[in-house]
N, C-alpha and C positions, 0 to 999 in steps of 0.2 A: 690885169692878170687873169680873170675872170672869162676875157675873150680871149686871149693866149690860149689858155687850156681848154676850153671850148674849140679852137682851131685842130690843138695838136691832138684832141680825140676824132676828129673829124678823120685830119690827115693819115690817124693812124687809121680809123675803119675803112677810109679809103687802099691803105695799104695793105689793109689784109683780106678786104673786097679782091686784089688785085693781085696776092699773094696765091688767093682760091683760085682764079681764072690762069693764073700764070703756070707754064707747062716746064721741066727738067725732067733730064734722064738721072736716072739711077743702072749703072748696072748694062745700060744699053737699052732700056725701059722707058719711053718715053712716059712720065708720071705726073698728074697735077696735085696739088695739097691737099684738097680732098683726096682723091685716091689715096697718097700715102696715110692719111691719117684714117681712112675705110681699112687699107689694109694695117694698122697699126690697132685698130679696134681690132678688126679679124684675129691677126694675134695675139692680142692681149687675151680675148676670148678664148682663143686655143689655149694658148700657156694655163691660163684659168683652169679651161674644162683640164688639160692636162695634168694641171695642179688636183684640182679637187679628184682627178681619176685615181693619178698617183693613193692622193691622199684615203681617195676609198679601196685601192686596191692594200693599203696599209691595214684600213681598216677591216677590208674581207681576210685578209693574211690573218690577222689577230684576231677574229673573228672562228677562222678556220682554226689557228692556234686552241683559242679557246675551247669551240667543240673538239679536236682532239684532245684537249685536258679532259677536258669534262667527260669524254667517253671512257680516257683513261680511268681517271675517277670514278668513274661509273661500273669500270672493268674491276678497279679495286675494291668499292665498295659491295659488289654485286659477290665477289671472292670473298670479302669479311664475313658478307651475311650467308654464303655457302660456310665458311669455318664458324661463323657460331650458330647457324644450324645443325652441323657436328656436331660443334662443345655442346648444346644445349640436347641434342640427343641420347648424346654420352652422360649428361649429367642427369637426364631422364633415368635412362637404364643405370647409372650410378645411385640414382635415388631409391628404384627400383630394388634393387641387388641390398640397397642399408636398409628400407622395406623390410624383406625377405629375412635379412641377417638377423633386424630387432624380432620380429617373428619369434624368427627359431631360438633367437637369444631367450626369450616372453619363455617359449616353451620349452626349453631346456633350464631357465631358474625354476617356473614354476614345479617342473618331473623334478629336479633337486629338491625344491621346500617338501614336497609329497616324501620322497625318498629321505630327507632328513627329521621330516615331524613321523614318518617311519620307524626309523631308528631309533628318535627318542624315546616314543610308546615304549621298543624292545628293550632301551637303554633301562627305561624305567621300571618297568616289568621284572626284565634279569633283574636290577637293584633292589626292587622289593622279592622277589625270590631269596636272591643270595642274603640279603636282611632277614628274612625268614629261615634260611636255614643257618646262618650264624645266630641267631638267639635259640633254637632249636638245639645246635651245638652247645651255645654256652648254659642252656639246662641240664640237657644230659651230661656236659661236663663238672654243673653244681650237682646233680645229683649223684654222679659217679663220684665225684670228689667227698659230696658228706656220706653215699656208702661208704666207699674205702676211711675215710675219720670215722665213722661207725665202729668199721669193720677193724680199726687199727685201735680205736680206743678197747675195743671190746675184747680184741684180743689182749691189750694190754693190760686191761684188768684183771682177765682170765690168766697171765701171765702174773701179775703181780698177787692173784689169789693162792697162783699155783706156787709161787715163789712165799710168799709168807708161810702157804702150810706147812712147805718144806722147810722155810726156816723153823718153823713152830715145833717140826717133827724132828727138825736136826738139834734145835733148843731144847728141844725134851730129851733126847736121846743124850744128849751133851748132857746135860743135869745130871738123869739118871745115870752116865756112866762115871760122871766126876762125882756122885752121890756113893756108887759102888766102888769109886775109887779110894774116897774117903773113909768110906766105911771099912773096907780090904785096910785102907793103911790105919787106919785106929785101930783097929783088931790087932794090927802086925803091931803098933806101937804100945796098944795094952798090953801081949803077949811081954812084949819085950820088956814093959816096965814092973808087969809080975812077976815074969823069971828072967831077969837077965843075963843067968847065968847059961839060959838054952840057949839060945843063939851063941 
């Protein structure tokens, strides 16, 4: 078996010794096996490089792709940092302008505290004034009040001196005239009980 297959590789490299040398057309081509398979390398090589061309014109395409994203990107990005260059401008001069505000705010409290411990000095002032001349009033009102008691008791007394004397003078006179009156009618009534026959 050993020599069998020893044979039948023989026979075969003879056959393909012989398959190389041996000539066919293809096509009207008169062509030997080498040539076809030169020209079957040739294209396979083509197809290749064509493959791989393909393949890298995929990748230049997406490639191109890519830089225009990225420029687009670039276009956006480059537009964010133009708008918040803006916003952060604006929020400069924003900060700016609350600056300015607290400022004037700082110096319009502090002109009011001035203007209000103002006030208060004059609040306090008028209050001890007007405290001053309300107890000023309510002296000249004690003292005008115990003149006129003064002046009312004093009268009052000089009324009730004047009033007793006159009672005193009206009492004596009253005596003396019901003294004269009694006397007048004793006399009538002695008369009468001396002589009663005058009447």
């Amino acid at each position: 078996m050993a020599k069998d297959l020893g044979k039948e590789l023989e026979n075969m490299e003879e056959g393909i010794e012989n398959l190389k040398n041996k000539e066919f057309r293809i096509l009207g081509i008169k062509v030997t096996f080498m040539s076809v398979s030169a020209l079957v390398a040739v294209l396979g090589s083509l197809l290749g490089a064509l493959y791989g061309g393909f393949l890298m014109y995929q990748k230049v395409e997406q490639a191109i792709e890519f830089v225009d994203q990225q420029q687009e990107y670039e276009e956006k990005i480059a537009d964010y940092d133009n708008r918040m260059q803006i916003i952060e401008t604006k929020l400069d001069e924003a900060v700016g302008y609350a600056r300015d505000i607290k400022g004037d705010l700082r110096d319009d409290i502090l002109a009011i505290e001035k203007q209000a411990d103002r006030v208060e000095d004059e609040v306090r002032k008028v209050e001890s004034e007007i405290r001053e001349i309300i107890q000023n009033a309510e002296e000249r009102f004690e003292n005008k009040r115990d003149r006129l008691q003064n002046d009312y008791d004093e009268k009052a007394n000089r009324l009730q001196d004047s009033n007793q004397s006159r009672m005193d003078d009206l009492e004596a006179k009253v005596e003396r005239d019901l003294k004269n009156l009694e006397d007048a009618l004793n006399k009538k009534l002695q008369r009468a009980l001396d002589n009663p026959l005058a009447n």
